[in-house]
C-alpha positions, 0 to 999 in steps of 0.5 A: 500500500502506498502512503503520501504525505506533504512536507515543508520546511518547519512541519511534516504531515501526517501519513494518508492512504490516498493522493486527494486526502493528503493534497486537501490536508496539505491545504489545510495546514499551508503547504499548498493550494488545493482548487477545489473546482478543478482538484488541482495542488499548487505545492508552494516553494519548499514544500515536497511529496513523500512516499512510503510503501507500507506493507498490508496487515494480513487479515486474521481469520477467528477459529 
């Protein structure tokens, strides 16, 4: 599974499992400008995208 997340130079978002989720918390916390008409992000100056692969739990069947 794929996580994203927005960084910029004095703060660090938190982990989401999907591109749209973490450009709207992005927005919220100043790292960009999300249009919400168009769903385009304009990252500002600084700010980058981080990835990580996050290996999925296995599901745990009850005997």
């Amino acid at each position: 599974m794929l996580m994203y997340r927005f960084v910029t130079p004095h703060r660090c978002g938190k982990w989401y499992p999907d591109l749209e989720t973490a450009k709207a918390q992005a927005n919220a916390i100043g790292a960009g400008f999300l249009d919400t008409r168009t769903g385009e992000f304009a990252q500002y100056p600084g700010t980058r995208l981080e990835t990580q692969t996050v290996a999925e739990q296995p599901t745990q069947i009850a005997a």
